[in-house]
PLY file of the C-alpha trace (Angstrom):
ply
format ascii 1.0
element vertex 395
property float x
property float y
property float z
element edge 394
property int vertex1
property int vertex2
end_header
0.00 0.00 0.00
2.15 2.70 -1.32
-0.29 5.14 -2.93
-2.79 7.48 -1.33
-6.76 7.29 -1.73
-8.25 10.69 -0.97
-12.27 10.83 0.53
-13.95 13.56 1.45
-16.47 13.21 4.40
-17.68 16.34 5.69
-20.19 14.76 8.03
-16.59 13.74 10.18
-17.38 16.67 13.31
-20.92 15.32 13.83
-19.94 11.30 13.33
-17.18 12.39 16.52
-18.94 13.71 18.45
-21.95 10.73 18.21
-19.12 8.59 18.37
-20.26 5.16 17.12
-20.18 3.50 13.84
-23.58 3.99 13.05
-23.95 7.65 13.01
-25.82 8.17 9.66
-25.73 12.08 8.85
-28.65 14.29 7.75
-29.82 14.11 4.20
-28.10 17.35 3.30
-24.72 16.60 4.72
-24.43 13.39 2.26
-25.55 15.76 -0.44
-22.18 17.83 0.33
-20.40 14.88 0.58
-21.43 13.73 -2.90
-20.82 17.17 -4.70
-18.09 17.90 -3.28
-16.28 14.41 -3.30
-14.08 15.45 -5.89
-12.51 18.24 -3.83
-9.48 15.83 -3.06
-8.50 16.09 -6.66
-7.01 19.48 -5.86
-5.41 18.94 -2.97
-3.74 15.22 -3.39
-0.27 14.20 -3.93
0.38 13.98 -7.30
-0.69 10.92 -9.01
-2.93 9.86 -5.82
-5.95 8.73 -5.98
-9.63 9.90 -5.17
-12.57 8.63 -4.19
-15.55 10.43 -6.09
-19.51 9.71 -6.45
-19.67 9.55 -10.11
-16.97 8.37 -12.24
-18.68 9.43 -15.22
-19.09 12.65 -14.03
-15.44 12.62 -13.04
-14.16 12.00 -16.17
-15.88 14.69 -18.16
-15.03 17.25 -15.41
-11.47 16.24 -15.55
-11.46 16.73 -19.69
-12.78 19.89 -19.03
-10.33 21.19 -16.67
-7.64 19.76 -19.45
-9.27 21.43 -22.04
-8.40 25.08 -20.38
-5.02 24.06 -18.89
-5.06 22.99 -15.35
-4.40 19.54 -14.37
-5.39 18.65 -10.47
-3.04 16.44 -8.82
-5.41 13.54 -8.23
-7.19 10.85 -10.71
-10.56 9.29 -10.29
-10.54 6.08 -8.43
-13.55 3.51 -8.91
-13.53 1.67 -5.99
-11.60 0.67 -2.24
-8.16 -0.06 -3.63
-5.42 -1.58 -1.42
-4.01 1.96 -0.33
-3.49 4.54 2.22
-6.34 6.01 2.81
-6.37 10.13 3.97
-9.94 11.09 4.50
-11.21 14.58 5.86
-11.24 13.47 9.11
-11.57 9.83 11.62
-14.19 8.90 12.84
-15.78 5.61 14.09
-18.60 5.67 11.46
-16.19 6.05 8.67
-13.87 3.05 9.92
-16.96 0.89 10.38
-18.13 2.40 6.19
-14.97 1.13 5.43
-14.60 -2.42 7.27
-17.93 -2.63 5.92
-16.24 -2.83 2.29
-13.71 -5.33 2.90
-10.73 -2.28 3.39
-8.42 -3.74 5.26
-7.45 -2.66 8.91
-4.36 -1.34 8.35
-5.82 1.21 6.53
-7.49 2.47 9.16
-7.43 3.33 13.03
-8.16 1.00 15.87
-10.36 1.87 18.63
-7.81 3.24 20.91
-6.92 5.50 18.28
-10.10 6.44 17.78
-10.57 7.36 21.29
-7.17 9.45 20.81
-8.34 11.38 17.46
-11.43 12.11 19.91
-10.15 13.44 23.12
-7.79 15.60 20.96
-10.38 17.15 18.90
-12.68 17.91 21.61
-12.87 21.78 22.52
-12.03 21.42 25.85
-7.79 21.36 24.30
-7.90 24.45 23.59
-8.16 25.86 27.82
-5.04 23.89 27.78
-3.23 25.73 25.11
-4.68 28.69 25.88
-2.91 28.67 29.37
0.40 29.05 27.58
-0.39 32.64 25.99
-0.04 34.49 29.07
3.57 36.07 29.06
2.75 37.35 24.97
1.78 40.85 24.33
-1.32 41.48 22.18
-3.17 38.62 22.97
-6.65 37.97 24.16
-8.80 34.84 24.71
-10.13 33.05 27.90
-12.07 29.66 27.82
-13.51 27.18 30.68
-15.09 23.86 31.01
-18.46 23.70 32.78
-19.52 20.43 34.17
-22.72 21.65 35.57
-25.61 24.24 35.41
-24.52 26.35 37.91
-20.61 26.33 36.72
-22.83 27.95 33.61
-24.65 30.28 35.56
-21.16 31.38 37.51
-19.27 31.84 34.50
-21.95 33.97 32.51
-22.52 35.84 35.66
-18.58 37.19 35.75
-18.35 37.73 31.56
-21.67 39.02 31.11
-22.53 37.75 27.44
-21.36 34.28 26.93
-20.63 31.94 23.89
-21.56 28.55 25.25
-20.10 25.50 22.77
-20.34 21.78 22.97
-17.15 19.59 23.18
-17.68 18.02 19.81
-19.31 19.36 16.95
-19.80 21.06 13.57
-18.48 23.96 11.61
-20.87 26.79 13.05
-23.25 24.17 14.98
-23.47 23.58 18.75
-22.76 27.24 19.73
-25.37 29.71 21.18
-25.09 33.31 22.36
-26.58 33.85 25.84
-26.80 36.12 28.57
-27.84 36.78 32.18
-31.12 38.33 30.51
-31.76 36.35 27.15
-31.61 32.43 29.60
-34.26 30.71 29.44
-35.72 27.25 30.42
-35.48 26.36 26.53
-31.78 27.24 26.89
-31.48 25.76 29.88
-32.24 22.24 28.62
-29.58 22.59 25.43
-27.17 23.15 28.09
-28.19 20.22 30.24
-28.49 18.02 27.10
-25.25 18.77 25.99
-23.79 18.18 29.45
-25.32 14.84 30.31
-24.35 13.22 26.35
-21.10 15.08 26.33
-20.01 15.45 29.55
-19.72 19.10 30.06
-20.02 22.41 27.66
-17.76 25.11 27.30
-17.72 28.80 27.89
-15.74 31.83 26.24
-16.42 35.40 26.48
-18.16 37.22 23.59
-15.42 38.98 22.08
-15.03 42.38 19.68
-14.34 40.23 16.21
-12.74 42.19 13.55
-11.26 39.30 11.38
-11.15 35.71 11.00
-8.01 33.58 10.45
-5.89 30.78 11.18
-2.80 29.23 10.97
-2.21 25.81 9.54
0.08 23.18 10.95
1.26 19.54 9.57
1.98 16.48 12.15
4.07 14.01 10.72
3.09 11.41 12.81
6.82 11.04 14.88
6.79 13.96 16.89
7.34 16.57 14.49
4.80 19.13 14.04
5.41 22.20 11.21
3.63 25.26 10.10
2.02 24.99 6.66
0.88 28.80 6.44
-2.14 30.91 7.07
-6.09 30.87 6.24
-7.61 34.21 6.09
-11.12 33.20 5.99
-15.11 34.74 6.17
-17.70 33.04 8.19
-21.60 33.96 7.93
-23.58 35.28 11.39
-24.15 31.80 12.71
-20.29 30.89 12.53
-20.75 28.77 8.98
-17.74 28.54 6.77
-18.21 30.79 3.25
-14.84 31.14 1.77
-11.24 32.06 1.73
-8.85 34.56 0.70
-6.53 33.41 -2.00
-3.24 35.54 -0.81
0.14 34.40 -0.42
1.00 34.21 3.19
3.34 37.24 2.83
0.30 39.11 2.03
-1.76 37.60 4.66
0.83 39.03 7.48
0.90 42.03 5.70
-3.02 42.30 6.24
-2.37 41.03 9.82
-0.03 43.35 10.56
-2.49 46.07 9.81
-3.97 45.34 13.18
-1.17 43.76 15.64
2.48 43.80 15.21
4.92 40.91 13.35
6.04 40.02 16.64
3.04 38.61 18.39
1.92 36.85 14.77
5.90 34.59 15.08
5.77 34.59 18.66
2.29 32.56 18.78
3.39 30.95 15.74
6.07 29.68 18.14
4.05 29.11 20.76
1.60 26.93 18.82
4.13 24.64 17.51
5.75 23.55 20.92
1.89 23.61 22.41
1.04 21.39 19.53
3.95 19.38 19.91
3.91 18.19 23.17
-0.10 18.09 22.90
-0.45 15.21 20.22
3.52 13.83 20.29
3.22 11.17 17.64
-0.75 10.37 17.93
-1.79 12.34 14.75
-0.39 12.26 11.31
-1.84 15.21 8.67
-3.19 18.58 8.42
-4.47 20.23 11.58
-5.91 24.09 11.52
-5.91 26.38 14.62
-8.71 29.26 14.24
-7.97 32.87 15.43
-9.16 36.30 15.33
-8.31 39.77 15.55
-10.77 41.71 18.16
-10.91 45.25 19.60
-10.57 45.20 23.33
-11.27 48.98 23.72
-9.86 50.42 20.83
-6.38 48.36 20.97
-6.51 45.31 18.17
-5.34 42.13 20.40
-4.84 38.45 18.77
-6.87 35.30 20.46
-4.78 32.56 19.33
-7.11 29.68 20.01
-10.63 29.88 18.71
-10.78 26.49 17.83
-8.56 23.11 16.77
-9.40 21.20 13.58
-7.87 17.73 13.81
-8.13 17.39 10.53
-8.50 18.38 6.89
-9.90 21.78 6.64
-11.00 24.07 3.74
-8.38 26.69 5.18
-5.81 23.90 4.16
-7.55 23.29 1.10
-7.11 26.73 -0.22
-3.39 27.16 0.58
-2.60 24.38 -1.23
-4.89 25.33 -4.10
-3.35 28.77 -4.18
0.57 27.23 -3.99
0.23 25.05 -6.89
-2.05 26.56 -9.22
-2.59 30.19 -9.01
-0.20 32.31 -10.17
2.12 34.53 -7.72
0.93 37.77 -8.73
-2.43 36.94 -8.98
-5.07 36.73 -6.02
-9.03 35.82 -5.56
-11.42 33.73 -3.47
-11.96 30.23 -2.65
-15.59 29.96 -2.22
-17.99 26.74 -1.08
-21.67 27.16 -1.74
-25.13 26.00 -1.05
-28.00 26.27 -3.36
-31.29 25.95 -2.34
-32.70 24.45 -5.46
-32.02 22.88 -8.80
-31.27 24.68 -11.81
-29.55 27.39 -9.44
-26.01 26.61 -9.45
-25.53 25.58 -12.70
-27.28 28.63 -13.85
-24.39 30.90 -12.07
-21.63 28.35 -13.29
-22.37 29.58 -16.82
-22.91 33.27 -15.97
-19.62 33.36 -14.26
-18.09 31.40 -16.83
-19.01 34.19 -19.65
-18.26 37.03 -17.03
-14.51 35.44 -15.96
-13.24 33.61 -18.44
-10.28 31.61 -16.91
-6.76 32.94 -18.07
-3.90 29.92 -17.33
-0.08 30.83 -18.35
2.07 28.71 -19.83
3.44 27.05 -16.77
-0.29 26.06 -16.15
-1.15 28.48 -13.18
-4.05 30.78 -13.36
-3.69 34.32 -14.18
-7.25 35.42 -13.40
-10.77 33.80 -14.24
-13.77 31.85 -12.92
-12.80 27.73 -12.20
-15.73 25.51 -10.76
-13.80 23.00 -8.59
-16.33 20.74 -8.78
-18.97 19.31 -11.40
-21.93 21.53 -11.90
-24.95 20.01 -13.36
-28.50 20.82 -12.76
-29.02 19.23 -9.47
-26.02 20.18 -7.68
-26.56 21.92 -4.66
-23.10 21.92 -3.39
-19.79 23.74 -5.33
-16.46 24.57 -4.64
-15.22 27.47 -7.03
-12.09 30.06 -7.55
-12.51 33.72 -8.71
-8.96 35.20 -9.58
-7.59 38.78 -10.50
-4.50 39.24 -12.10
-2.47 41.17 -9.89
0.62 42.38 -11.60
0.41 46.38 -11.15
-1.44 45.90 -7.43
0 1
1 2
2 3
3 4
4 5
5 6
6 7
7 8
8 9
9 10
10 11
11 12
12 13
13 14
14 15
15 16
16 17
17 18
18 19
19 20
20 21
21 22
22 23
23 24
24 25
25 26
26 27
27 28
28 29
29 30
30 31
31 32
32 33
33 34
34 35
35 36
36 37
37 38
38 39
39 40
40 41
41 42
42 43
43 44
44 45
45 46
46 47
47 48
48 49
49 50
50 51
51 52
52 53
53 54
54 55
55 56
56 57
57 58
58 59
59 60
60 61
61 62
62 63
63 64
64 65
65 66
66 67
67 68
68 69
69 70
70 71
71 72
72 73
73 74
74 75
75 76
76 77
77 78
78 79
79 80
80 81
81 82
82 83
83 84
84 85
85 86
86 87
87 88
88 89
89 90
90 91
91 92
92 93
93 94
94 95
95 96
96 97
97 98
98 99
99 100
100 101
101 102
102 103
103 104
104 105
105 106
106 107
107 108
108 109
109 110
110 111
111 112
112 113
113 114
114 115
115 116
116 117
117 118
118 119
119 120
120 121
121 122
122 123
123 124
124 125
125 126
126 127
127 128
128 129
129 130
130 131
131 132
132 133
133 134
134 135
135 136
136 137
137 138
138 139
139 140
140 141
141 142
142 143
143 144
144 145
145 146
146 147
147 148
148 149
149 150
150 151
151 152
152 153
153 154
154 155
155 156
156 157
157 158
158 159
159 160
160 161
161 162
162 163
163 164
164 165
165 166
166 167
167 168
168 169
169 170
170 171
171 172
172 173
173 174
174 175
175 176
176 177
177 178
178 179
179 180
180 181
181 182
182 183
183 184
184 185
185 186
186 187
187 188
188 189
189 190
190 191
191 192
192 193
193 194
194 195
195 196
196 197
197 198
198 199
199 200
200 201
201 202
202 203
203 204
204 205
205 206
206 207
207 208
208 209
209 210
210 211
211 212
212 213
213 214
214 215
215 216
216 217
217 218
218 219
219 220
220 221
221 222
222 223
223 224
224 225
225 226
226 227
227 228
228 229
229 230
230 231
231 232
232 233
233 234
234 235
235 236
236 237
237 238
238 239
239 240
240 241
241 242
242 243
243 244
244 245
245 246
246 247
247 248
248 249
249 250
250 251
251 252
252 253
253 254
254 255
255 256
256 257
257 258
258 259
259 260
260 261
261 262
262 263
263 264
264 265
265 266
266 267
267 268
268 269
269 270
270 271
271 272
272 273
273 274
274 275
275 276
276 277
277 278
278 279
279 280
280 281
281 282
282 283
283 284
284 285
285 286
286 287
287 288
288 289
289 290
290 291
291 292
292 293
293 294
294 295
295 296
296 297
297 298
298 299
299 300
300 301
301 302
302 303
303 304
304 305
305 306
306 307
307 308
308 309
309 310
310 311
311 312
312 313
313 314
314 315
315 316
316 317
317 318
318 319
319 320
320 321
321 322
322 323
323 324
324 325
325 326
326 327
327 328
328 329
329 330
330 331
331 332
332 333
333 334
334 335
335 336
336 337
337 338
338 339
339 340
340 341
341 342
342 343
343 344
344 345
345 346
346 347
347 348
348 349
349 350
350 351
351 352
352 353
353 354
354 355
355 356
356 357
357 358
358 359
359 360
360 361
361 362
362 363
363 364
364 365
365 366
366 367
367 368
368 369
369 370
370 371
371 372
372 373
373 374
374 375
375 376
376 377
377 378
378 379
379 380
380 381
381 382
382 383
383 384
384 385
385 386
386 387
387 388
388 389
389 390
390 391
391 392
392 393
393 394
């Protein structure tokens, strides 16, 4: 098993935090899952191979992409070939898909391992790490584990408005936004159902946000743990994902830098890598994002260095890598994942944005500027991943 088989399974955050193999996800998760299967093909190793939903559809997506000059990394697999396999994320749903199929185990993690991946996702890391920010300049961000009701009640009592999030869940889902005046019995019971099936719930301050980012990080599995550059990324008002910034990370400090100096950026870059380090040793192997953001703690821009942990592939990752090997250096843009509500409506801005953009690719087969679907668009898709790049030379 020398060669990689890429899957994408964005339903990995909910399937750890049910936390047995036979989590089944909501309808609309295994729609994004389908559509957006043939993500992997971007970010790969070269000549690996990916697991998509429709071959066919594959194929004719891949000619396309060949017919204006950009050739992903990955090829189409058709079924569970003896290989590595890298998914999103682990998760005991997707090891029990898998044994399921006949994979072998050594493609995939035991129990115990499991259990790991688990306990080192859950939110409740992150009061650790953030215990080791104290001594840096510029930096904000406080975060506690409540066991019970009245921990709850305590803590919102001293910060006033309170972000309350479960241990273990997804992108945007599990938080809520409460206060000494806005509790109610209705909240009351989300708090005791998340305690009693998770075994606590944690609690931040509500902080000033003026930007999003994060900084992503690659275990190698033996103890070594590197930086693999930043994510400077939008969210919508309920915390969902909505895209990227594609930017070279000298650009990205630059923007940084607007707000707080070099200094504190490297020194919790620093910081990170020796938390992370001694934090998961040699019990992860891949991509890992830490969130941040910039907030305004009375008029003086601070850094909070741990939002959140991603133990796993992330879209942040996704578009640093997408922006390394196939845009070019002077250029810049958006990486962008989208929902449609109904048929007919994605594929109906696919081909306006095709005539609007057309995609401009130099001769060393990196993108000068132009509209590039990442994914198939037909007329029932209701999930894409897309690029819209500016040349800019002259900037």
């Amino acid at each position: 098993m020398n060669r990689w088989l890429y899957l994408f399974n964005p339903e990995h955050d909910m399937a750890l935090a049910n936390f047995t193999p036979y989590y089944h996800p909501p309808r609309e998760i295994i729609r994004m899952g389908q559509d957006l299967s043939y993500l992997p093909l971007w970010y790969a190793e070269e000549d690996s191979w990916v697991k998509v939903f429709d071959t066919g559809l594959s194929t004719s997506f891949l000619a396309e992409c060949t017919s204006l000059g950009i050739h992903p990394y990955g090829l189409t697999a058709t079924a569970w070939e003896e290989m590595r396999i890298s998914p999103w994320g682990w998760d005991p749903a997707l090891v029990n898909q898998l044994r399921g199929k006949g994979v072998s185990a050594e493609s995939y993690p035991d129990e115990m391992d499991l259990m790991r991946i688990r306990f080192l996702s859950g939110r409740q890391r992150c009061v650790e790490v953030l215990k080791q920010f104290g001594d840096i300049e510029r930096i904000c961000g406080k975060a506690v584990e409540c066991l019970t009701i009245s921990d709850v009640r305590n803590f919102m009592g001293e910060t006033g408005e309170t972000i309350l999030k479960s241990p273990w869940s997804g992108s945007g889902r599990g938080l809520l936004r409460v206060s000494p005046t806005s509790w109610t019995q209705n909240v009351e019971g989300w708090v005791a159902r998340i305690i009693r099936t998770q075994g606590g719930i944690m609690g931040e301050p509500l902080y000033n946000k003026v930007c999003d980012f994060a900084m992503e990080f690659y275990a190698d599995g033996n103890s070594g743990v590197s930086f693999a550059g930043y994510s400077l990324f939008e969210t919508d008002t309920h915390g969902n994902y909505k895209l990227n910034l594609l930017l070279p990370d000298v650009e990205i400090e630059r923007r940084l830098s607007e707000y707080v100096p070099l200094k504190t950026l490297h020194e919790v870059r620093m910081r990170l890598l020796s938390c992370l380090l001694s934090l998961f040793g040699g019990d992860y192997t891949g991509y890992l994002g830490v969130d941040m953001m910039v907030c305004d703690e009375s008029g003086e821009y601070v850094v909070h260095p741990c939002v959140e942990i991603n133990l796993r592939m992330n879209m942040g990752v996704v578009s640093r890598l997408f922006f390394d090997r196939y845009v070019a250096p002077s250029s810049f843009g958006k990486y962008v994942v989208e929902h449609f509500q109904a048929d007919g409506e994605a594929i109906e801005k696919h081909h306006r944005l095709m005539a609007e953009s057309p995609l401009s690719v130099s001769d060393e087969g990196r993108i000068l500027q132009g509209y590039l679907s990442l994914t198939p668009v037909v007329s029932e898709t209701r999930y894409q991943a897309y690029v819209e790049v500016e040349n800019g030379e002259g900037r």
